[in-house]
TILOZA-314957 format. One record per residue (C-alpha): residue in one letter; x, y, z. Coordinates in steps of 0.5 Angstrom, whole numbers, padded with zeros to 4 digits, always signed. Layout:
% TILOZA-314957
aXYZ
...
//
This chain:
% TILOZA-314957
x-0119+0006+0167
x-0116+0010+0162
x-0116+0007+0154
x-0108+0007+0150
x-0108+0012+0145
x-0102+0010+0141
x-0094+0006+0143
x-0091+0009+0147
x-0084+0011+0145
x-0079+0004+0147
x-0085+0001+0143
x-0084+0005+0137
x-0076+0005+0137
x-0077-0004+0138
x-0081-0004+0131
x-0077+0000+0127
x-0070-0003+0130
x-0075-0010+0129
x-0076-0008+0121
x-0069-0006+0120
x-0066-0013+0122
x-0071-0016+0118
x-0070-0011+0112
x-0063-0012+0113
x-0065-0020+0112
x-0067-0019+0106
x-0063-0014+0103
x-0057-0019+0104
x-0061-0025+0101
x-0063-0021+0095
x-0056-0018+0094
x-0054-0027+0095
x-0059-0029+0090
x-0058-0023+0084
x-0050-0025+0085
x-0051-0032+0085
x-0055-0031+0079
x-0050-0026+0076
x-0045-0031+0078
x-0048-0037+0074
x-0049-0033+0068
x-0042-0031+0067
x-0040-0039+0069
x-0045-0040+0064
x-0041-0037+0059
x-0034-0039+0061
x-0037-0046+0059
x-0040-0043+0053
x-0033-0041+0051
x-0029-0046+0053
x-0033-0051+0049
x-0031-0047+0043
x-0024-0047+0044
x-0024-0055+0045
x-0027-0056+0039
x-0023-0052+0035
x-0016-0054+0038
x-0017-0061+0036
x-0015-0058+0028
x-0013-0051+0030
x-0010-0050+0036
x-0008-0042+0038
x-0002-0041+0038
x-0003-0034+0041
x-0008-0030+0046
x-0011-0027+0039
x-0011-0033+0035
x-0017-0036+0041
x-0020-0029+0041
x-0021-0030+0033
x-0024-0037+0033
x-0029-0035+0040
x-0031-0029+0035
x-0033-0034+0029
x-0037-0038+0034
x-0041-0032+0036
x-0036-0029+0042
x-0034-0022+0043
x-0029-0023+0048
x-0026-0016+0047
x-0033-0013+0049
x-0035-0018+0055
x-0035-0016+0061
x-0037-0020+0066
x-0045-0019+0069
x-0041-0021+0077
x-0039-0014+0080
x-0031-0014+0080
x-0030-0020+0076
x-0026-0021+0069
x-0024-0026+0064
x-0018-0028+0063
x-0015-0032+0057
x-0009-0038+0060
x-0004-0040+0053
x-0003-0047+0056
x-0009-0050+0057
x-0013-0046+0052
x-0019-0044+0056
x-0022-0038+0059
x-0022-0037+0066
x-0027-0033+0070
x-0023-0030+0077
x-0027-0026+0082
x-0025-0020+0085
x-0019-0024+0089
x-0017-0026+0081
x-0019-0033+0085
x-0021-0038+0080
x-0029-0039+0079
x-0029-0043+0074
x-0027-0048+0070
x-0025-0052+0077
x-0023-0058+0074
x-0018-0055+0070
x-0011-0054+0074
x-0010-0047+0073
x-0003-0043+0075
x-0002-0036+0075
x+0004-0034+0070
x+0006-0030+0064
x+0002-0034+0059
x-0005-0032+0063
x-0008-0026+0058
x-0011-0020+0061
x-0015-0017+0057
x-0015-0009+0058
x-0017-0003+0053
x-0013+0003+0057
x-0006+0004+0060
x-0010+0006+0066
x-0013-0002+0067
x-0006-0004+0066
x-0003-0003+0074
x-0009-0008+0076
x-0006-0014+0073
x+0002-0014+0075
x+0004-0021+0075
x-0001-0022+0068
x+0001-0022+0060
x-0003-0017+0058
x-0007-0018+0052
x-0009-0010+0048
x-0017-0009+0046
x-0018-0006+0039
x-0016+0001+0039
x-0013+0001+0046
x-0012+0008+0049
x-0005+0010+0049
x-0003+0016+0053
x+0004+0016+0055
x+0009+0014+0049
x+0013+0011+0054
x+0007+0005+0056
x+0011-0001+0053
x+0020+0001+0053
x+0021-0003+0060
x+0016-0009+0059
x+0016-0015+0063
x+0011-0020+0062
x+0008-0022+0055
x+0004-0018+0050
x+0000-0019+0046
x-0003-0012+0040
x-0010-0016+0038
x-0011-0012+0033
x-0008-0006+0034
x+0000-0003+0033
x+0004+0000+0037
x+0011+0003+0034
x+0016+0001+0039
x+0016-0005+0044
x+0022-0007+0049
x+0022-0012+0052
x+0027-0012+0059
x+0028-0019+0063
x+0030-0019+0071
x+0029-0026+0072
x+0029-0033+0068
x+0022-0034+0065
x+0018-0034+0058
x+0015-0029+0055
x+0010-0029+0049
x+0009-0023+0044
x+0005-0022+0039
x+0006-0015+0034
x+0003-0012+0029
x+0008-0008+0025
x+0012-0003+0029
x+0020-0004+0032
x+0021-0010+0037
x+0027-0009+0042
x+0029-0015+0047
x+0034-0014+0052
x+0033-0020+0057
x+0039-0024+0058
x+0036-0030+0062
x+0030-0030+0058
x+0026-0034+0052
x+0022-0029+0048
x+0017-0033+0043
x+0015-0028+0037
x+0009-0029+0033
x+0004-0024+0029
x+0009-0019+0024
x+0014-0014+0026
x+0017-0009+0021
x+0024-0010+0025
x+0027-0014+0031
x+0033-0012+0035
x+0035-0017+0040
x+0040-0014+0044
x+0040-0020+0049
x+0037-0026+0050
x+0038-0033+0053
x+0041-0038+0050
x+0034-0042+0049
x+0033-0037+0045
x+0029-0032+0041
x+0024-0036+0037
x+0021-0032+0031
x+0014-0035+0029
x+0011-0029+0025
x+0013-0025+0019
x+0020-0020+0020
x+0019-0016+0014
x+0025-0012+0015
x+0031-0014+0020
x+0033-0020+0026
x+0039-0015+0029
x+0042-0020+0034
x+0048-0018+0038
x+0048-0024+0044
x+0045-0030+0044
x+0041-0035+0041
x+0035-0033+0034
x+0032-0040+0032
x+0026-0039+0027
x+0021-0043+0026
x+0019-0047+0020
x+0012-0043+0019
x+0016-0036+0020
x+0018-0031+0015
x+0024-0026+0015
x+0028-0021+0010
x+0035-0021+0013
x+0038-0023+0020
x+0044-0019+0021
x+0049-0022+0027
x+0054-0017+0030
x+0057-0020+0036
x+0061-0015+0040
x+0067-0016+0043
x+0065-0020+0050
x+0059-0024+0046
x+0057-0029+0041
x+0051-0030+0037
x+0048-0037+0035
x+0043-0038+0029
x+0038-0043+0027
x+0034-0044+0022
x+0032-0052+0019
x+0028-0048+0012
x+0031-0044+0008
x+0025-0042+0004
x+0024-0037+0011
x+0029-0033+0011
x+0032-0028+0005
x+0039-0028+0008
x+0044-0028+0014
x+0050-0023+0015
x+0055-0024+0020
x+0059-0018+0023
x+0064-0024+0025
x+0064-0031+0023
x+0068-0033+0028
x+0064-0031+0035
x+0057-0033+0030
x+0055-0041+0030
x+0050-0042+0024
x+0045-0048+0024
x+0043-0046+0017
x+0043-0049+0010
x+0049-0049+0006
x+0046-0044+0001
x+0045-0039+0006
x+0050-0039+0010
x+0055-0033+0009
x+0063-0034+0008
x+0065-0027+0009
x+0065-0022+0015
x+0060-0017+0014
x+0064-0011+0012
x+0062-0003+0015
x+0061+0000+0009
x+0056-0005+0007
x+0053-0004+0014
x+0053+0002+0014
x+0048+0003+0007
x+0045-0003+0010
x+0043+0002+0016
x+0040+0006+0011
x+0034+0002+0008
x+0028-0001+0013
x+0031-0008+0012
x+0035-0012+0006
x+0041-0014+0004
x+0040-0011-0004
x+0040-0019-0006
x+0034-0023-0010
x+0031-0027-0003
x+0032-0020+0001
x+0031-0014-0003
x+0033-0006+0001
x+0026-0005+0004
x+0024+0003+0002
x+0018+0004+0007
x+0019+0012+0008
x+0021+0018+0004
x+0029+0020+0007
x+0029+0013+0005
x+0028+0014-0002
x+0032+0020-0002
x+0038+0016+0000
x+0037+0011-0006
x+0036+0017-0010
x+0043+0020-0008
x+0047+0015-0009
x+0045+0014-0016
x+0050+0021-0019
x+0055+0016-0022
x+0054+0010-0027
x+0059+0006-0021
x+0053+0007-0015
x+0048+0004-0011
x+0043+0004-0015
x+0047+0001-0022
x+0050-0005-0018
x+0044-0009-0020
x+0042-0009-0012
x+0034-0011-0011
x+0029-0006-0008
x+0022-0007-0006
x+0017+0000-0004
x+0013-0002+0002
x+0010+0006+0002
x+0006+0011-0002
x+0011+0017-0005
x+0008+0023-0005
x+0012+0028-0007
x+0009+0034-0006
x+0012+0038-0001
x+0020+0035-0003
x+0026+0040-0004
x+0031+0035-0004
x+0033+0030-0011
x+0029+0024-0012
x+0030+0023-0019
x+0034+0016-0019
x+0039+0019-0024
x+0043+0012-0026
x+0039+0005-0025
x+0041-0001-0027
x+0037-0007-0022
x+0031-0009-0020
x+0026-0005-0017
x+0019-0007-0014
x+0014-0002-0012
x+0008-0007-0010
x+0003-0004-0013
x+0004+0003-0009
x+0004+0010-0012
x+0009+0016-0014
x+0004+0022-0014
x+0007+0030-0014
x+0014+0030-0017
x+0015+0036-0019
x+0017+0039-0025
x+0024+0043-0020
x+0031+0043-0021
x+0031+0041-0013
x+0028+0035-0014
x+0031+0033-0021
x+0035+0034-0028
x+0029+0037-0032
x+0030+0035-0039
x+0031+0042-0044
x+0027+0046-0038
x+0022+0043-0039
x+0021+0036-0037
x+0022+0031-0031
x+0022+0024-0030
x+0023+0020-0023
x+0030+0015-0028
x+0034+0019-0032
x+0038+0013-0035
x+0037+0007-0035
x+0045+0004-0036
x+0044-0003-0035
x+0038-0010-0034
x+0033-0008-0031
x+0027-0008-0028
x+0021-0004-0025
x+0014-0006-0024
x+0008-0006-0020
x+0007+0002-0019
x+0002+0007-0021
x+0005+0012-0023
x+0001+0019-0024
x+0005+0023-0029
x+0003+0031-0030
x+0004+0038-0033
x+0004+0045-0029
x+0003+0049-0037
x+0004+0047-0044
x+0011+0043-0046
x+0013+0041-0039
x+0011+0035-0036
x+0013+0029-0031
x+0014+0022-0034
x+0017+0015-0031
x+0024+0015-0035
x+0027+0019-0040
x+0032+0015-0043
x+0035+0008-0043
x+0043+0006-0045
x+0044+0013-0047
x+0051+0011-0048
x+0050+0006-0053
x+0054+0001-0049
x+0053-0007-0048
x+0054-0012-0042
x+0061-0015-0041
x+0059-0021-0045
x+0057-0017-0050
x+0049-0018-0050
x+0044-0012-0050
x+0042-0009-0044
x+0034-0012-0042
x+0029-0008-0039
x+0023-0010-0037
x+0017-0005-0034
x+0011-0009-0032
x+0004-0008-0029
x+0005-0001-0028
x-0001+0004-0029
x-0001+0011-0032
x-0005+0016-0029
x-0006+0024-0030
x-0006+0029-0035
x+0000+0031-0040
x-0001+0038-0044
x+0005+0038-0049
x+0009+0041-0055
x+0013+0035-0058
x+0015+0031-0064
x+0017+0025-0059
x+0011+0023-0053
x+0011+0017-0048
x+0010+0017-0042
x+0012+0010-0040
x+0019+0012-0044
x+0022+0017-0048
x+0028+0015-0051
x+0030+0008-0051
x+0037+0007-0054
x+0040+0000-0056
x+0037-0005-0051
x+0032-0011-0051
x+0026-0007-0048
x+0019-0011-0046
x+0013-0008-0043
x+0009-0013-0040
x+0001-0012-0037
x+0003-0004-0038
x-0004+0000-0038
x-0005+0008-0039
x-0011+0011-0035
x-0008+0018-0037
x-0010+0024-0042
x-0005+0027-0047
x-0006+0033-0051
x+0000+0035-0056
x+0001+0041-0060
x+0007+0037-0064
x+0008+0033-0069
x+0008+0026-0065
x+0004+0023-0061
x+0005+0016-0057
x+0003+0012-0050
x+0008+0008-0049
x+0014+0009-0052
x+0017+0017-0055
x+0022+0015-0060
x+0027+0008-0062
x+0034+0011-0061
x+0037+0017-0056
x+0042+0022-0059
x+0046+0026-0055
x+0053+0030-0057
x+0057+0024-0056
x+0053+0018-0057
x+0048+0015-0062
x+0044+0009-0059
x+0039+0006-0063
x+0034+0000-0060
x+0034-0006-0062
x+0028-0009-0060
x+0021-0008-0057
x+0016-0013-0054
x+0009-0010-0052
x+0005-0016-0049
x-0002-0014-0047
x-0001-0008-0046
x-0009-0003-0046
x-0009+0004-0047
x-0016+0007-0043
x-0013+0014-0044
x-0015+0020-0049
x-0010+0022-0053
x-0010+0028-0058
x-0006+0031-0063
x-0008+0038-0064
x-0003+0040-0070
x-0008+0040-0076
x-0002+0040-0081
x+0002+0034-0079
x+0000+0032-0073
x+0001+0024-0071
x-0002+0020-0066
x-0001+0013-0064
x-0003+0009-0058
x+0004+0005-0057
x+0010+0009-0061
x+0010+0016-0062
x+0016+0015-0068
x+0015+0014-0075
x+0016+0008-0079
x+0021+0010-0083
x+0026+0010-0077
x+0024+0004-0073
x+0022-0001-0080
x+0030+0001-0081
x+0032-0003-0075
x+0028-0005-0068
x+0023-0011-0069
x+0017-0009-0066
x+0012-0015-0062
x+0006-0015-0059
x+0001-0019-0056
x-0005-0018-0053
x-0005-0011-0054
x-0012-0006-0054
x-0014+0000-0055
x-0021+0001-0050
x-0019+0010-0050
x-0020+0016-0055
x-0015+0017-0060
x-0016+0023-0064
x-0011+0026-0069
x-0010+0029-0077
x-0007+0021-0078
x-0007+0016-0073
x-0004+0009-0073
x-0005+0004-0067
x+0003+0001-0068
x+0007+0008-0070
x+0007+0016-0071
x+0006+0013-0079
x+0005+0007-0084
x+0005+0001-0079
x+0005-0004-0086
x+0014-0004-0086
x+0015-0006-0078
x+0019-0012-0077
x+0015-0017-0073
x+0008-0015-0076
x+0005-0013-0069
x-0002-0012-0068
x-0006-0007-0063
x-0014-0009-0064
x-0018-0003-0063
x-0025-0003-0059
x-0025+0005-0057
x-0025+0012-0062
x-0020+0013-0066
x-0023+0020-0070
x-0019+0022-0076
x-0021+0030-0074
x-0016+0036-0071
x-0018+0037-0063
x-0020+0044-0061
x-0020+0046-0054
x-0027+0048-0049
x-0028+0056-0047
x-0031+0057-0041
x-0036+0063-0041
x-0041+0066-0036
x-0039+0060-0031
x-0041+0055-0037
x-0037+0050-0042
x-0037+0053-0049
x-0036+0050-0056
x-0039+0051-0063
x-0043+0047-0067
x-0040+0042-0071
x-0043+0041-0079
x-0046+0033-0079
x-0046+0033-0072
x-0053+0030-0069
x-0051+0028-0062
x-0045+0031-0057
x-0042+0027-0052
x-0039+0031-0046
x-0035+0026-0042
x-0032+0028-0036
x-0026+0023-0035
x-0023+0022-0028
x-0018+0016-0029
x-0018+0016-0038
x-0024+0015-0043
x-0031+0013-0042
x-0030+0008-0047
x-0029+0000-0045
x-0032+0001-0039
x-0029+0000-0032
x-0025+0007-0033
x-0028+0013-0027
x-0032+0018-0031
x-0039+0022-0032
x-0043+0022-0039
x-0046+0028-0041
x-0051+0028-0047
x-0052+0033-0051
x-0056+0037-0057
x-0055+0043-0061
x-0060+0046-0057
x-0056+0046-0050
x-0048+0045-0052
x-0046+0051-0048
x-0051+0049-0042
x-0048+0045-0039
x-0044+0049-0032
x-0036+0049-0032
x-0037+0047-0023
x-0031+0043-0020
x-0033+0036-0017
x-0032+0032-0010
x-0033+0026-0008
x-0040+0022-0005
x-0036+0021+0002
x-0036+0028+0003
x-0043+0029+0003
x-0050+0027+0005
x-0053+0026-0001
x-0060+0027+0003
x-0059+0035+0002
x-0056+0034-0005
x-0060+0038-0011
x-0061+0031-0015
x-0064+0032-0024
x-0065+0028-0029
x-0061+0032-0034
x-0057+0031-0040
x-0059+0024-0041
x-0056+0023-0033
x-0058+0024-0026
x-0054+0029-0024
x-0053+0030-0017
x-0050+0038-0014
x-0049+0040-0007
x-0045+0047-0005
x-0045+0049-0012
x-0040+0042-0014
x-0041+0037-0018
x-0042+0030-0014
x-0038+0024-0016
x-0044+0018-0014
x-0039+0012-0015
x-0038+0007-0010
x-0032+0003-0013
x-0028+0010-0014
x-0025+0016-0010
x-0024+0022-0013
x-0017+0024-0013
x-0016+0030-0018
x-0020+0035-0021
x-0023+0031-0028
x-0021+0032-0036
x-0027+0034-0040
x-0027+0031-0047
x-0033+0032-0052
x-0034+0029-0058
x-0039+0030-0064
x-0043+0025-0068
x-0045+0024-0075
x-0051+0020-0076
x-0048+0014-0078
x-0045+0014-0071
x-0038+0016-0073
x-0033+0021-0069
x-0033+0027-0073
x-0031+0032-0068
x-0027+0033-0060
x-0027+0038-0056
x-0022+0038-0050
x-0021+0042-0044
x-0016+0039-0038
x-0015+0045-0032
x-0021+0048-0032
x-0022+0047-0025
x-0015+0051-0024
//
C-alpha cells in the first residue's frame, strides 16, 4: 500500500473555503464589537452633554443653538470640533428640548431614547462647509467657526433656520413657501425675509433688517439691529431684551404694517410712510404723528441706518457714507447745520479720497465711538485749504455742537501746511435764537501725528474760536509740533476769528482734565512762544474770554525762548486764574534740527551738557510714561553714532535672527538694517519723531534738538 503524500485538491478547496467562512465570522463579530464600542463612546458623550445643558437651563436656558454651543464649550465640549467616533453618525442640537441628539447614518436617533425627538426647523446641524449642507434638507443649519463659503449666492433663498455661530455672513434672505417657524441668528450683515405665512425669530446682531413679507405672528427681533428694521408687510413685535435704531414702516398700496413694542428704552424711533395702514402698539412718546415725507426717506436712505435724532443717530459706517454728510454740508441751512445726530461706526482713512470730505458747516452732534481719522490730505479735491496751506476735517462750527470720542491724526506734507480738526467756530459772529452763545463741546478726543509750521496761531484741536461757550472735555495730545513762528499752543490757536466781514471774539473756554504727552517746540529765537493749551497771548484773552481749567497736566516736552503753560505769555491777568500742573520738561532754550550724515544722526555738543537723551517718539514724549517710544542714552563721545534706520514692528519679525546689543543704555534689537519696535502693548503705525535733549549737571534741559521725517 501506497502512503498519501498530501491533500488532494477537493480536500484543500473544503479548508480554505472552511477558514473563509471562519474568518468572515470574525471579521463581522470584530467589526460588531469595535462599533458597539464606538457607538457607547459617543452615547457616552451625548450623555455628557446633555447633563451640561440641563444643569445650566435651570438659570439660563439657550435661546439660540449658539448659546448651548457657548455653555457645552464652558463645560469642557467643543462641539464644533466633535465628530462622532461611529462611522456615518452626527450630533445634532434640538432648540425645544435643549439637548443634543446623536443620529445615526439613517438620522434615526440613537440617544437619548427617553426624550421625544421630532425632525423640524428647530433641529441644528452642524456643518463647517457649503458642500456638507445638501446632507441635511429638512434641518436648520448651524455655521462652524470660519465656515467655508464659496458661492456668493449660498444664503439669498434660504428656507430653514440659521444660525452664523461665530461667523458673518453679509447678506442672508430668507424665502418662505409653506407655514412654519424659523430661527436666525446673525452676526452683523443685511437680513432680508421675504415669507408671507411665516414666523421669523431673529437673535444675535444685524446691522439692517428689511422684511418684505411675513405672517401676521410676526417677525420677533430678540437681538441688536444697529442700523434699520425696514418693514413693508406684516407684523415686527421687538422683545423686551432687544435693541434696534430705527423701524421705518413703508406699507405699499395693497399691504399694511403692524408694529409692537412694550419698552421704549428698545428701540430709538418709528417711522411711517403711512399712519393710516401702519398699527403701532407702542408707547406714546415714540409713536410718530406725521407721515414719513420722500425727502427725509430719501436722505435717510443715505446713511447705514438713523433717523438724525438723539435716541437713533444717522449711522456713518462706510466712506461714500460720509462723503454724503460732507456734501451736504456747503450752506449754513443743510444736513449737517440742522442739529441732526451722528454716530461713526468705522475708521476713516482717507488716503486715496479724491472726493470733499471736509464738513464745511456743522451745527450738531457728531460721535465717533472712539474710531479714527487718518490721511486727509492737505488738497483741494478733499476740502478748502485755508491760505494754501492748512486743512481741517470742520470749517466752521455755526451753531451747538458736539463732537467727541475720535482719534484724530493730524500731519504736515513740508513746512507751514498741515492737517487739524477745526478751523474756526462762529466765524460769523452770530448767537442762537434766544440770544445765547453757541456751546461747543469736544470730548475725549486724542491728537495724534506730527505738525511742522510757520505760524503765529497754532492749535491743533481749534484754530480760531469766535463768540461761543467752548469746552474741551478729557482731551489728550499725543502729537509733535515744531513751529517756526512767533506762537505756539496744543489745544486752541487763538480766541477771536477775523474775517473781511466779521470780528467774533470767544467769550469763554473750559479746559477740563485736559493732558498733553506731546513735544512742542518753538524754534524762533527772538520772539518764540509756546504754551501747552493757547497759543495766544494774554493780553488779548485777559481783555475778554474767562479762561477755566481742571484738572489740566502737562506729562510732554515743551521747548521754546518763553514758555507758559496757560497762554503764548503772562499767564497772571486771565480771567478765571486757570492752572496747568506740570510733570514734564519745559526748557527754556531754542530747538535745533537733527542732520543726518553718512547714514547716522548728527548734532553738536551743547556747553554744560553732561548727558544727552535721544528719544524716539512714536505716539508723543517720553515723559509721564504710558506714551510709545525708544530711549537712547548718549555721551559726548558717541552722539553722533547713533544710525538714522527706519523702524518696523516685533510682528513682523522673528526676533530669533534679530541682531540684539546692549548699547546706548538699552537693548537694541535690528534686523534687516531696521530698527525693531519690541513693544508688546503698541503697534507701529508710522515712522517716529526723534527728539534730543541735552542735561546740565543739575539735571536741567539746557538744549533740543529735534528731527520729525528723517525716514521720508
Amino acid at each position: 500500500m501506497k502512503k498519501k503524500k498530501g491533500f488532494t485538491l477537493v480536500e484543500l478547496l473544503v479548508v480554505i473555503a472552511i477558514l473563509a467562512v471562519l474568518a468572515t465570522v470574525s471579521v463581522v463579530g470584530y467589526m460588531g464589537f469595535t462599533k458597539k464600542a464606538h457607538e457607547s463612546n459617543d452615547i457616552g458623550l451625548t450623555t455628557q452633554m446633555n447633563t451640561i445643558l440641563q444643569a445650566e437651563e435651570v438659570t439660563n436656558k439657550p435661546t439660540s443653538p449658539h448659546d448651548a454651543v457657548q455653555q457645552l464649550a464652558n463645560g469642557g465640549v467643543d462641539v464644533e470640533k466633535l465628530t462622532p467616533t461611529t462611522d456615518g453618525y452626527n450630533y445634532v442640537y434640538d432648540l425645544d428640548t435643549n439637548r443634543m441628539f446623536l443620529l445615526d447614518g439613517n438620522k434615526s436617533v440613537v440617544a437619548p431614547t427617553n426624550i421625544e425627538y421630532t425632525q423640524d426647523l428647530n433641529v441644528f446641524a452642524f456643518v463647517g462647509s457649503e458642500n456638507e449642507i445638501s446632507n441635511w434638507n429638512g434641518y436648520s443649519i448651524y455655521l462652524k467657526t470660519n465656515f467655508e463659503i464659496t458661492s456668493e449666492n449660498l444664503f439669498t433663498n434660504l428656507k430653514t433656520g440659521l444660525d452664523v455661530g461665530n461667523n458673518t455672513i453679509e447678506s442672508i434672505k430668507y424665502i418662505g413657501s409653506e407655514t412654519k417657524e424659523a430661527l436666525i441668528r446673525t452676526n452683523g450683515g443685511t437680513l432680508t425675509i421675504n415669507a408671507g405665512q411665516d414666523s421669523v425669530y431673529h437673535y444675535g446682531s444685524a446691522d439692517k433688517i428689511v422684511v418684505i413679507a411675513v405672517a401676521n405672528n410676526s417677525y420677533h427681533e430678540f437681538g441688536e439691529v444697529k442700523g434699520n428694521i425696514e418693514i413693508e408687510s406684516g407684523h415686527v413685535q421687538v422683545e423686551s431684551v432687544a435693541k434696534v435704531s430705527t423701524i421705518v414702516a413703508t406699507p405699499k398700496e395693497s399691504t399694511t404694517v403692524k408694529v409692537t413694542v412694550t419698552n421704549e428704552n428698545t428701540v430709538g424711533e418709528i417711522v411711517t410712510t403711512d399712519t393710516t395702514k401702519t398699527t403701532l402698539n407702542v408707547p406714546e412718546n415714540i409713536k410718530p404723528t406725521e407721515n414719513l415725507t420722500d425727502k427725509k426717506l430719501e436722505e435717510m436712505s443715505n446713511f447705514a441706518g438713523g433717523f438724525g435724532t438723539e435716541r437713533s443717530p444717522y449711522l456713518i459706517s462706510t466712506m461714500d457714507q460720509w462723503v454724503y454728510l460732507a456734501s451736504n454740508s456747503k450752506k449754513y441751512d443743510c444736513l449737517a447745520t440742522q442739529g441732526n445726530y451722528f454716530s461713526v461706526l468705522t475708521d476713516l482713512d482717507f488716503e486715496n479720497v479724491e472726493q470733499n470730505i471736509q464738513i464745511q458747516y456743522f451745527s450738531g452732534h457728531i460721535d465717533f465711538n472712539n474710531h479714527t481719522i487718518t490721511n486727509l490730505q492737505e488738497s483741494s479735491k478733499q476740502m478748502y485749504l485755508e491760505f494754501n496751506a492748512y486743512g481741517f476735517l470742520f470749517y466752521d462750527i455755526v451753531g451747538d455742537s458736539e463732537i467727541k470720542n475720535l482719534s484724530f491724526t493730524t500731519s504736515s506734507s513740508t513746512i507751514d501746511h498741515g492737517i487739524r480738526l477745526i478751523e474756526m467756530i462762529n466765524q460769523k459772529n452770530e448767537q442762537n435764537e434766544d440770544g445765547s452763545n453757541f456751546k461747543v463741546l469736544i470730548e475725549n478726543v486724542k491728537m495724534f501725528g506730527f505738525g511742522n509750521y510757520s505760524d503765529n496761531n497754532v492749535g491743533l484741536f481749534v484754530y480760531w474760536v469766535g463768540k461761543s461757550n467752548l469746552t474741551l472735555k478729557n482731551c489728550v495730545n499725543y502729537a509733535t509740533i515744531y513751529n517756526q513762528g512767533g506762537f505756539t499752543g496744543v489745544f486752541v490757536g487763538r480766541t477771536y476769528t477775523t474775517t473781511q466781514k466779521y470780528t467774533s471774539y470767544c467769550e469763554k473756554i473750559t479746559f477740563d482734565n485736559c493732558i498733553n504727552y506731546g513735544t512742542i517746540i518753538n524754534t524762533n529765537a527772538n520772539n518764540g512762544f509756546a504754551s501747552m493749551l493757547i497759543s495766544n497771548p494774554s493780553n488779548i484773552i485777559d481783555k475778554m474770554v474767562t479762561i477755566e481749567t481742571k484738572n489740566c497736566v502737562n506729562y510732554g516736552i515743551i521747548v521754546a525762548s518763553k514758555i507758559n503753560l496757560v497762554t503764548g505769555s503772562d499767564d497772571k491777568n486771565i480771567i478765571g486764574n486757570p492752572i496747568v500742573e506740570n510733570k514734564g520738561v519745559l526748557s527754556n532754550s531754542t530747538g535745533k534740527s537733527i542732520d543726518i550724515v553718512d547714514g547716522k544722526f548728527s548734532f553738536s555738543k551743547i556747553d554744560n551738557a553732561v548727558r544727552y537723551e535721544m528719544v524716539f517718539s512714536f505716539s508723543g514724549s517720553a515723559i509721564g510714561g504710558g506714551i510709545t517710544s525708544v530711549l537712547f542714552k548718549l555721551d559726548d563721545e558717541n552722539i553722533n553714532s547713533v544710525k538714522a534706520l527706519k523702524w518696523i514692528d516685533d510682528s513682523k519679525v522673528d526676533l530669533n535672527n534679530a541682531i540684539v546689543e546692549n548699547i546706548y543704555g538699552t537693548t537694541v534689537y535690528t534686523y534687516n538694517n531696521q530698527y525693531v519696535l519690541v513693544d508688546k502693548e503698541a503697534t507701529l503705525n508710522s515712522q517716529p519723531s526723534v527728539t534730543v535733549m541735552a542735561y546740565d549737571e543739575n539735571n536741567q534741559v539746557i538744549g533740543v534738538y529735534y528731527t520729525y521725517s528723517y525716514t521720508k
